[in-house]
C-alpha positions as MATLAB code, in Angstrom:
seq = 'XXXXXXXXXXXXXXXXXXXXXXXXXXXXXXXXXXXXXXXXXXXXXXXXXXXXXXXXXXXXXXXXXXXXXXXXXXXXXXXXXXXXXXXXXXXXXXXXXXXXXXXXXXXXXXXXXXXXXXXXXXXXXXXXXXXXXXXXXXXXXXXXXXXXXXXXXXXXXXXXXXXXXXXXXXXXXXXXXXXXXXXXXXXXXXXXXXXXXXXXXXXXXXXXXXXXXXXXXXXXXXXXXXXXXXXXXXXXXXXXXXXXXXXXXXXXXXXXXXXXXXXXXXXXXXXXXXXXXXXXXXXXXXXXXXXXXXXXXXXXXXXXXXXXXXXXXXXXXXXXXXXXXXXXXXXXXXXXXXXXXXXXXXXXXXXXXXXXXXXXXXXXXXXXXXXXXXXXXXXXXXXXXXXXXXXXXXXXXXXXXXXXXXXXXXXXXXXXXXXX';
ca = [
     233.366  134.106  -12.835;
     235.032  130.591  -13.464;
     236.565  128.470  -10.948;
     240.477  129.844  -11.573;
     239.323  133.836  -10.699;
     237.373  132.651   -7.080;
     239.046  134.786   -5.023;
     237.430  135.760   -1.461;
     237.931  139.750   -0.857;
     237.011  141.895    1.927;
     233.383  143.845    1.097;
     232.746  146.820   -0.032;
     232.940  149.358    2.397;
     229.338  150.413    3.073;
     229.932  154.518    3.231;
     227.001  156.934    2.154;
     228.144  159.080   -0.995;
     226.325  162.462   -2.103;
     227.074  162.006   -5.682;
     228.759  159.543   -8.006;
     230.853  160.274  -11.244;
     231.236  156.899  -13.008;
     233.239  157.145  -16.567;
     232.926  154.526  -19.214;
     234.852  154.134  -22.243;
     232.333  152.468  -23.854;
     228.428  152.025  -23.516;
     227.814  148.902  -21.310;
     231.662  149.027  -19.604;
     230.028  150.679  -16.575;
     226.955  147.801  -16.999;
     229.476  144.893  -17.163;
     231.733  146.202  -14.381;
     229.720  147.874  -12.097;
     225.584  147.384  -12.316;
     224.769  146.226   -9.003;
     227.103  148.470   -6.979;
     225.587  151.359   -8.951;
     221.715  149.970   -8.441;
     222.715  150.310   -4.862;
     224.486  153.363   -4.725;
     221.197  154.932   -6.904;
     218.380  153.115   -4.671;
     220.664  154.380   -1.394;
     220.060  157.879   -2.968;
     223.759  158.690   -4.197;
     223.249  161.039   -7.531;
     224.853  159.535  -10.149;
     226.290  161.203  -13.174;
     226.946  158.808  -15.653;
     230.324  159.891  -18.332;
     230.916  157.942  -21.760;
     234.073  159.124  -23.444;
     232.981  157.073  -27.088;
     230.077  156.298  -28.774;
     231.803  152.710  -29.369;
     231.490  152.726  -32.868;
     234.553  151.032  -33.460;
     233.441  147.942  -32.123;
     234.033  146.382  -35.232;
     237.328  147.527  -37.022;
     236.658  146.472  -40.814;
     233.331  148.844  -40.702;
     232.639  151.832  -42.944;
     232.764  155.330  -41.597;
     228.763  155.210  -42.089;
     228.533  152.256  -40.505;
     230.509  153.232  -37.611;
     227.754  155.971  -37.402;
     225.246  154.094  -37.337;
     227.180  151.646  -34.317;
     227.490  154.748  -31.999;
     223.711  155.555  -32.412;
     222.906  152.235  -31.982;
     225.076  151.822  -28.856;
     223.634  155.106  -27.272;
     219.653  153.686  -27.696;
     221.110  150.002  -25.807;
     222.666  153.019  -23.173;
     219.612  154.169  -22.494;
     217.737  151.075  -22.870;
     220.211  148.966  -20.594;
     219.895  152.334  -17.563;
     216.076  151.599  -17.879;
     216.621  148.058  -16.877;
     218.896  148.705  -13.913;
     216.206  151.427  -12.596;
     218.167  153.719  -13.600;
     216.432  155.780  -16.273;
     216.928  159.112  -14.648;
     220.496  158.880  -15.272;
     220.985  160.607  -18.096;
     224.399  159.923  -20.106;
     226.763  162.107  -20.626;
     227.898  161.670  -24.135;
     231.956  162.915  -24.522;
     232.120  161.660  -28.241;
     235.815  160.890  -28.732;
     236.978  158.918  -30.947;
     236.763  154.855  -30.253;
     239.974  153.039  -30.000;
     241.862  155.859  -29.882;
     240.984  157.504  -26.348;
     244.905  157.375  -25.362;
     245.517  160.232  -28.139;
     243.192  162.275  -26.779;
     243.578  161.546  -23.022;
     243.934  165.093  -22.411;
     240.847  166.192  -23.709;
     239.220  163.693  -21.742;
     241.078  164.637  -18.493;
     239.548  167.714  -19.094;
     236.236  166.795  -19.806;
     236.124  164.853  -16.857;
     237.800  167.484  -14.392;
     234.499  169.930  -15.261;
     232.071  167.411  -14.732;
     234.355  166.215  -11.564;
     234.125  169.351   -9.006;
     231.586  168.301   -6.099;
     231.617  164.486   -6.031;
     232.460  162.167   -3.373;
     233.524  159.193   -5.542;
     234.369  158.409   -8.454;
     234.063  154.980  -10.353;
     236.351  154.441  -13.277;
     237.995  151.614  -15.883;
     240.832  149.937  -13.966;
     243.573  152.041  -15.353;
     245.779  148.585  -16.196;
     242.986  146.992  -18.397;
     244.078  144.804  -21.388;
     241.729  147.370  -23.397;
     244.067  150.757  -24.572;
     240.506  152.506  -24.523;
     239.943  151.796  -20.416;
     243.230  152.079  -19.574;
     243.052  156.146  -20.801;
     239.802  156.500  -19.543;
     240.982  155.029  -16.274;
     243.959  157.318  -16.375;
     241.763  160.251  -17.479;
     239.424  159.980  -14.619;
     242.160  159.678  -11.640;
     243.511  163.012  -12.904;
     240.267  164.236  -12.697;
     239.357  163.452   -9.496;
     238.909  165.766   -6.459;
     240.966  165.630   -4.044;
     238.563  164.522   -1.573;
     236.893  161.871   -4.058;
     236.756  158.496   -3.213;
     238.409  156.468   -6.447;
     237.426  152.769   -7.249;
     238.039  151.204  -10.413;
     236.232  148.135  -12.189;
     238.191  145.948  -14.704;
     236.703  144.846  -17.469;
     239.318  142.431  -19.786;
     241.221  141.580  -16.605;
     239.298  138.362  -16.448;
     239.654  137.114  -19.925;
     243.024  138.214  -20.760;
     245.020  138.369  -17.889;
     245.985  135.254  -15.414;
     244.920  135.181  -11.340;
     248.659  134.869  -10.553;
     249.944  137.947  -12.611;
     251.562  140.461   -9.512;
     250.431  143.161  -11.546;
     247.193  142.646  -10.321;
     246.742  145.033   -6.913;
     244.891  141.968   -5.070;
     245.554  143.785   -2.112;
     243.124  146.879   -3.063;
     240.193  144.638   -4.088;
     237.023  144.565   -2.747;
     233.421  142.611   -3.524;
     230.377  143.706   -3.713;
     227.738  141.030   -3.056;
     225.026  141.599   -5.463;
     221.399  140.662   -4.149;
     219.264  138.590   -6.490;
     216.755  142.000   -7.868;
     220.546  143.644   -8.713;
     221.730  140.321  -10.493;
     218.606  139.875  -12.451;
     218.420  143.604  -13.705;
     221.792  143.472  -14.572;
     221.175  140.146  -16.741;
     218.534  142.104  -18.381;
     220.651  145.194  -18.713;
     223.773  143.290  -20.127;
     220.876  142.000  -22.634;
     219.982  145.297  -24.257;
     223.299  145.196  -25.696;
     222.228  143.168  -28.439;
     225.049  144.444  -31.369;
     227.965  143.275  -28.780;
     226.119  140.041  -28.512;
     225.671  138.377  -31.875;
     228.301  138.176  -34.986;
     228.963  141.905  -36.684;
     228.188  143.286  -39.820;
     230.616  140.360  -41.656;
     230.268  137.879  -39.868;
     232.658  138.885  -37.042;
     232.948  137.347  -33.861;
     230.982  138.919  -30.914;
     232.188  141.060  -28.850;
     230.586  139.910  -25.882;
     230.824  135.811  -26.104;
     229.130  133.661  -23.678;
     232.891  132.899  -22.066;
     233.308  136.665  -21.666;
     229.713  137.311  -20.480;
     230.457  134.321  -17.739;
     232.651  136.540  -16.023;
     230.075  139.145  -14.906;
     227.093  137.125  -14.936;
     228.390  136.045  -11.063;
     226.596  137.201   -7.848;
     229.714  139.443   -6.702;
     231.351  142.593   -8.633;
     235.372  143.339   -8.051;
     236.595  146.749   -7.209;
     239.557  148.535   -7.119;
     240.520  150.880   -4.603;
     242.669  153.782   -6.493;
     244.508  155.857   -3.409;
     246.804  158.609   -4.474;
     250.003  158.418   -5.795;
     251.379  160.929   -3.894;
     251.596  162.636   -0.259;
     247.929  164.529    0.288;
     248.612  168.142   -0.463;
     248.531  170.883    2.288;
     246.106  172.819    0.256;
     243.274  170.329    0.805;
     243.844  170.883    4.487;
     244.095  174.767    4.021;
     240.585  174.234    2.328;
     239.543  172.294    5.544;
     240.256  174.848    7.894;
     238.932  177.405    5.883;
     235.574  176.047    6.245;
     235.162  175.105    9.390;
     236.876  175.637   12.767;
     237.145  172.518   13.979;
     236.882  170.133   10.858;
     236.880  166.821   12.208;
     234.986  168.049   15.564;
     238.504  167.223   17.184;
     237.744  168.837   20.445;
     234.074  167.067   21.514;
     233.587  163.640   19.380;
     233.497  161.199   21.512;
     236.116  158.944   18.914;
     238.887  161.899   19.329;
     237.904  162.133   23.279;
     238.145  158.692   23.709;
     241.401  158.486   21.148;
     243.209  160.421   23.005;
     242.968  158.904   26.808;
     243.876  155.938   25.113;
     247.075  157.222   24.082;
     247.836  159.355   26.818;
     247.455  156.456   29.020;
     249.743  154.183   26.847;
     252.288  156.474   27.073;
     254.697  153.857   29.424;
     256.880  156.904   31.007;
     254.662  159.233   33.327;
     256.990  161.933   32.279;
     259.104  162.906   29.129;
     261.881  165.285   28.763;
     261.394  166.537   25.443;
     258.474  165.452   23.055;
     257.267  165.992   19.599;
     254.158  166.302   18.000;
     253.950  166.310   14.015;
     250.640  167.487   12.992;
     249.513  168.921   15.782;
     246.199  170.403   14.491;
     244.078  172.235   16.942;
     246.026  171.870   19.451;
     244.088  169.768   21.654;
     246.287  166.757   21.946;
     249.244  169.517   22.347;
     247.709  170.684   25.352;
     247.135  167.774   27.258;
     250.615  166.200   26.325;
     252.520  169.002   27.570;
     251.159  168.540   31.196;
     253.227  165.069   30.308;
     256.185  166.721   28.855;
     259.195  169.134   29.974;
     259.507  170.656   26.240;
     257.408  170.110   23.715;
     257.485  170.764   20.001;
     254.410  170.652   17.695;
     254.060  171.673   14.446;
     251.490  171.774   11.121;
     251.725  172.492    7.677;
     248.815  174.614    7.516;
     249.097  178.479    9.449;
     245.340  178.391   10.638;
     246.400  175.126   12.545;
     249.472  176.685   13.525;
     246.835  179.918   14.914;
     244.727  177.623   16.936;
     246.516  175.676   18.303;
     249.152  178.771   19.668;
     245.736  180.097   21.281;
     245.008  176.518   22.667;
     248.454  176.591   24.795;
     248.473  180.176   25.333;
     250.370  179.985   28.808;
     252.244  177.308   28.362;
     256.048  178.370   28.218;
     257.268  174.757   27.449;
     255.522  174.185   24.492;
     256.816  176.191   21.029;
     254.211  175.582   18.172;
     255.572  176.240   14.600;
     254.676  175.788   10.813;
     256.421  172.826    9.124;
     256.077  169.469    7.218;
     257.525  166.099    8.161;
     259.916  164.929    7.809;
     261.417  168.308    7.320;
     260.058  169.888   10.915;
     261.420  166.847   12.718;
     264.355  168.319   15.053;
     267.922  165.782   14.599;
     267.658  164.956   17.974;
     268.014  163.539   20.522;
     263.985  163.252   21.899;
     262.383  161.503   24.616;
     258.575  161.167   22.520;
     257.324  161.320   19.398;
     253.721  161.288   19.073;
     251.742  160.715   15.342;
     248.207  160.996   15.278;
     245.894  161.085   12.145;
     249.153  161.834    9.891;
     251.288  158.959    8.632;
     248.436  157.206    6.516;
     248.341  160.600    3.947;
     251.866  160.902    3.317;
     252.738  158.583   -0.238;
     256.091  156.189   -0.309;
     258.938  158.182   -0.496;
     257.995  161.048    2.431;
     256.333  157.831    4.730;
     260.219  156.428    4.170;
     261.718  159.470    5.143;
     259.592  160.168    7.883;
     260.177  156.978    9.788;
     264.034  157.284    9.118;
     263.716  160.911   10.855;
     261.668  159.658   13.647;
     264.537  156.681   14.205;
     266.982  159.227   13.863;
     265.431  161.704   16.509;
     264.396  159.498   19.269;
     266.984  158.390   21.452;
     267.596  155.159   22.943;
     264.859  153.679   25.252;
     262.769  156.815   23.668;
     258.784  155.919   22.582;
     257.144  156.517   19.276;
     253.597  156.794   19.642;
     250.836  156.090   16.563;
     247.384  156.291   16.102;
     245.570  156.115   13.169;
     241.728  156.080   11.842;
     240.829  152.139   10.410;
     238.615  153.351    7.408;
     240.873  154.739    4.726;
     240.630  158.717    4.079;
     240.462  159.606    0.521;
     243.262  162.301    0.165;
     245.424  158.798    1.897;
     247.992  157.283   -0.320;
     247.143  153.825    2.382;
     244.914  153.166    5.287;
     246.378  152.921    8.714;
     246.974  149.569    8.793;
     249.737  150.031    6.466;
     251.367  153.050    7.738;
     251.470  151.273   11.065;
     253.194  148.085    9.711;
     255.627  150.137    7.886;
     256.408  151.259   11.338;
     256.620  147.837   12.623;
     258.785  147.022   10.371;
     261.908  149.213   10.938;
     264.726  147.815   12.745;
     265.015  150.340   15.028;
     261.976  150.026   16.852;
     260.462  147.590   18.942;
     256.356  147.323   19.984;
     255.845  148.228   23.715;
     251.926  148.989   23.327;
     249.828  147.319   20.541;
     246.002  148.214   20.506;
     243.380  147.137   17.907;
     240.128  149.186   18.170;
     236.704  149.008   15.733;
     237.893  152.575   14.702;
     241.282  152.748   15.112;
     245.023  151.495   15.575;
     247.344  152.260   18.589;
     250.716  151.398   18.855;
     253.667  152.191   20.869;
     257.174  151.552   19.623;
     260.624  152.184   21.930;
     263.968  153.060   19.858;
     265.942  149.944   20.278;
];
């Protein structure tokens, strides 16, 4: 990488993943982009499936139809040959075979394509869907409406480097993240970004590489540059429907020792010993619900999903002053006025507009001198449109509140706002 693109990111996040879906618009995009995070993935025993959408045939636009044929068969042998050198050869390619340099006119095919192969994985690597290249930015497109739900998404550009400037703010700087590659990865991937001899030398007439030495100096570096891709929008209710259809507790809310210890934490930052009435969006289980009410003179908790709604009734069965209900925020959220309002594990999956809303609500509700309470898991949940680092400092940032409580754990954030 030359000395104008040095920039110093966070690292990867070292998570375990089952199985990988990578997509390439071309043969050696995924090599270029991403061959030492996917050495490491593959030697830490994630399965990864490996899906081309072209053959790349078009590599060179002046070329016959038969020579464009014989391209694409060419480019599938350096495939294989370039997997070999990465230690990779039991990844076997998935060949889409649509057309090169025209992926964006058949984006919905590929969408498709992608969506069967999809079901199952945990993350999913794609082109960064704002590439110079038309080709990665469908692809990239493509695979994010393939996704699962529940699918990690991080994207790898490719152009960005040699067509784009450092300082452009299209570039989501914010999102990146480097993966440090160790000197085995960087010296397969040399020898893998070899095998793709026709992108290396002049084409048929004479044409200019593909691959220059000024390109290649951009991923010849010991680091690789990652997008995270979160959702555009709030995480749907039917991917928690799903979660409490298979299991009865799904995040072991009631006996890990993170939630245990969680939720003394918050109970005892709580700066009134008593509140008249308090709310509790997202109440889950239950478990929380239950040991604020001993706290509370009313309280109200709610969840979109009924089988939350059924547990946690059951889990304050007895308890006259609490009324559990189905309903969203910022829609459940009573006008007002309360004494508490208490968000735990919510706020980082709703997306811009219902985040907005919600904290408007919540200023709306609480009365003067009345506490909002937040706590939020560090990592960042894939179904999250942000992590909760961001929710929390869009709650900072509202006029109407002011910190009382401010706690920075390993695993998670903790804050306490009053209603100015």
């Amino acid at each position: 990488m030359t000395v104008e693109w040095q920039r110093k990111f966070p690292e990867w996040p070292d998570d375990a993943f089952d199985r990988a879906l990578v997509v390439a618009a071309h043969p050696d995009d995924e090599t270029l982009g991403a061959s030492g995070l996917l050495q490491h993935l593959h030697g830490a025993g994630t399965a990864v499936t490996l899906a081309v959408a072209t053959d790349g045939e078009a590599a060179f636009p002046d070329s016959a139809p038969a020579e464009r044929r014989e391209l694409g068969r060419v480019r599938r042998r350096e495939l294989r040959e370039s997997l070999r050198a990465q230690g990779l050869s039991d990844v076997e390619p998935v060949w889409l075979g649509l057309p090169d340099s025209a992926l964006a006119d058949h984006e919905a095919e590929l969408t498709a394509a992608l969506r069967e192969r999809a079901a199952g994985h945990d993350l999913v690597l794609l082109p960064w869907p704002d590439d110079p290249h038309p080709d990665h930015r469908a692809a990239g497109r493509a695979a994010l409406a393939a996704a699962p739900v529940s699918a990690h998404r991080w994207s790898y550009p490719i152009w960005l480097w040699h067509q784009r400037s450092p300082s452009d703010p299209g570039i989501p700087w914010q999102h990146a993240r480097s993966y440090g590659l160790t000197d085995r990865e960087r010296g397969a991937k040399a020898a893998a970004v070899a095998a793709f001899t026709s992108q290396l030398k002049p084409g048929p007439r004479g044409e200019d590489p593909i691959l220059p030495p000024e390109v290649l100096a951009h991923f010849a570096g010991s680091a690789e540059t990652f997008f995270r891709e979160p959702p555009a929008r709030s995480a749907p209710t039917s991917r928690f429907v799903q979660l409490y259809d298979s299991a009865e507790d799904p995040w072991h809310v009631a006996d890990a020792w993170y939630e245990r210890r969680k939720r003394r934490l918050l109970l005892a930052s709580l700066p009134d010993e008593r509140y008249g009435t308090a709310v509790e969006p997202g109440c889950g289980l239950g478990v929380l619900t239950r040991e604020l009410a001993a706290r509370c003179d009313r309280l109200l908790a709610f969840d979109p999903v009924q089988a939350a709604v059924d547990r946690a009734t059951r889990a304050v069965a007895g308890l006259s002053e609490v009324d559990v209900y189905r309903a969203t925020v910022p829609d459940g959220l009573p006008t007002g006025p309360v004494d508490l309002l208490v968000y735990s594990e919510l706020l980082y999956y709703l997306d811009d507009t219902d985040l907005d809303a919600t904290v408007e609500a919540s200023a709306n509700a609480l009365r003067p001198g009345g506490h909002l309470a937040a706590v939020h898991w560090r990592p960042w949940a894939p179904e999250a449109p942000r992590d909760g680092a961001e929710a929390h400092a869009r709650l900072l940032a509202h006029p109407a509140f002011e910190p009382v409580v401010s706690h920075t754990d390993e695993a998670f954030l903790l804050h306490v706002l009053r209603r100015r």
